[in-house]
matplotlib code that plots the C-alpha trace (Angstrom):
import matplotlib.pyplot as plt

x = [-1.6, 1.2, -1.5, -2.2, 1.3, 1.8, 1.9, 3.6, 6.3, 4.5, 4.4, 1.3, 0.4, -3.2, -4.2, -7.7, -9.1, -12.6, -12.5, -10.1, -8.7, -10.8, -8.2, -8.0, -11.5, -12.7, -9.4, -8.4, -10.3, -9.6, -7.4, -5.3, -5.2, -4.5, -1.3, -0.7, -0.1, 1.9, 4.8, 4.2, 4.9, 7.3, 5.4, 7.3, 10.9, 10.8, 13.6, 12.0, 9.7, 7.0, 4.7, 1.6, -1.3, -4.6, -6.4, -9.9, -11.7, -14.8, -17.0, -16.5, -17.0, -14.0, -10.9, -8.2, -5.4, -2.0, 0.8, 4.6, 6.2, 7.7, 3.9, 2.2, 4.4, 2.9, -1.0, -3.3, -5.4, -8.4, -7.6, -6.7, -10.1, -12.2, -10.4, -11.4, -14.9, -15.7, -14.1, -16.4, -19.4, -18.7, -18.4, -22.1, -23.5, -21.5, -22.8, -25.8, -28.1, -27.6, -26.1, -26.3, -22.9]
y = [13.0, 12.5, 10.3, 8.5, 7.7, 5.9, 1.9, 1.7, 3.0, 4.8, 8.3, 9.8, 13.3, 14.2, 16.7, 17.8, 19.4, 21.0, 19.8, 18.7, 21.8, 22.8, 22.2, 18.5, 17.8, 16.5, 14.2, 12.8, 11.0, 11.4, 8.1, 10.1, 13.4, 11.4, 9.5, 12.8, 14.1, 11.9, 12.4, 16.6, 16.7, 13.6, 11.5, 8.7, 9.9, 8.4, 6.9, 3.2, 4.3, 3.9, 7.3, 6.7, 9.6, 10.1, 12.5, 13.8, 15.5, 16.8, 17.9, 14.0, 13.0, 10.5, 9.4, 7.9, 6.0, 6.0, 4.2, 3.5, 0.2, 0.0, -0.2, -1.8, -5.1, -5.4, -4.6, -5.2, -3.1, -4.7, -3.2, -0.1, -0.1, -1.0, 1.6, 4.4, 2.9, 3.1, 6.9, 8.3, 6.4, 7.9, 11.4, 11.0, 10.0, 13.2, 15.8, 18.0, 18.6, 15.1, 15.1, 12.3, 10.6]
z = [18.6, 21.4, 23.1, 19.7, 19.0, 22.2, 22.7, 19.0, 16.9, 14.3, 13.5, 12.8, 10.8, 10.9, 7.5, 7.4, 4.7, 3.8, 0.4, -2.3, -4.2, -7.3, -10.1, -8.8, -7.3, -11.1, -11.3, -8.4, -5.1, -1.6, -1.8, -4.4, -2.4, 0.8, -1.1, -2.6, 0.6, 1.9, -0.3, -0.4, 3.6, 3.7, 5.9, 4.9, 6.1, 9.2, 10.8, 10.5, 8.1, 10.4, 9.2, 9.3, 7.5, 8.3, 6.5, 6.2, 3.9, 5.4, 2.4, 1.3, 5.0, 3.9, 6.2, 4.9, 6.2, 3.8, 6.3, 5.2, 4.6, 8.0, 9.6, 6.6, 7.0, 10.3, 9.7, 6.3, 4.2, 5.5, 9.2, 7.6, 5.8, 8.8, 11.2, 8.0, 8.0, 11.3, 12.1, 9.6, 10.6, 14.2, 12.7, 11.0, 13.9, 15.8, 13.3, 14.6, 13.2, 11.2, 7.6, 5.1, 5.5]

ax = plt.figure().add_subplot(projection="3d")
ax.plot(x, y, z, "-o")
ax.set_aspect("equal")
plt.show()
């Protein structure tokens, strides 16, 4: 993470989770759970509020990327989106023996 956070000024938490918990797997998605989180462990209280979540769920093989207003001024959803897409394409194509992603 140290190595992550350099070159910029955000903070970033990494949550991973197996799955989403059982009373809110029917209810919520792993957008949800990922915004969720970010308010449970205060991500957002940051000096610049510059936090910056990514979580993954790997039952869902999802990522998610929920950033605070401080970082989201400076880059769009679609860049958010992409980055997402393209970690959990590389973490199919990691998986031995191959799962459907």
């Amino acid at each position: 993470m140290t190595r992550a956070e350099r070159g910029h000024r955000g903070e970033v938490f990494l949550i991973v989770e197996n799955h989403l918990p059982i009373q809110e797997a029917y209810y919520i998605g792993c957008r949800e759970r990922a915004i969720e989180l970010f308010s449970e462990y205060r991500v957002w209280d940051t000096e610049e509020n510059t936090g910056v979540l990514v979580y993954v769920n790997i039952c869902e093989h999802q990522l998610e990327i929920v950033a605070d207003r401080g970082i989201s001024a400076h880059v769009s959803p679609t860049v958010w989106r992409a980055m997402c897409d393209k970690g959990r394409v590389r973490y199919c194509q990691s998986k031995k023996p191959k799962k459907a992603c």
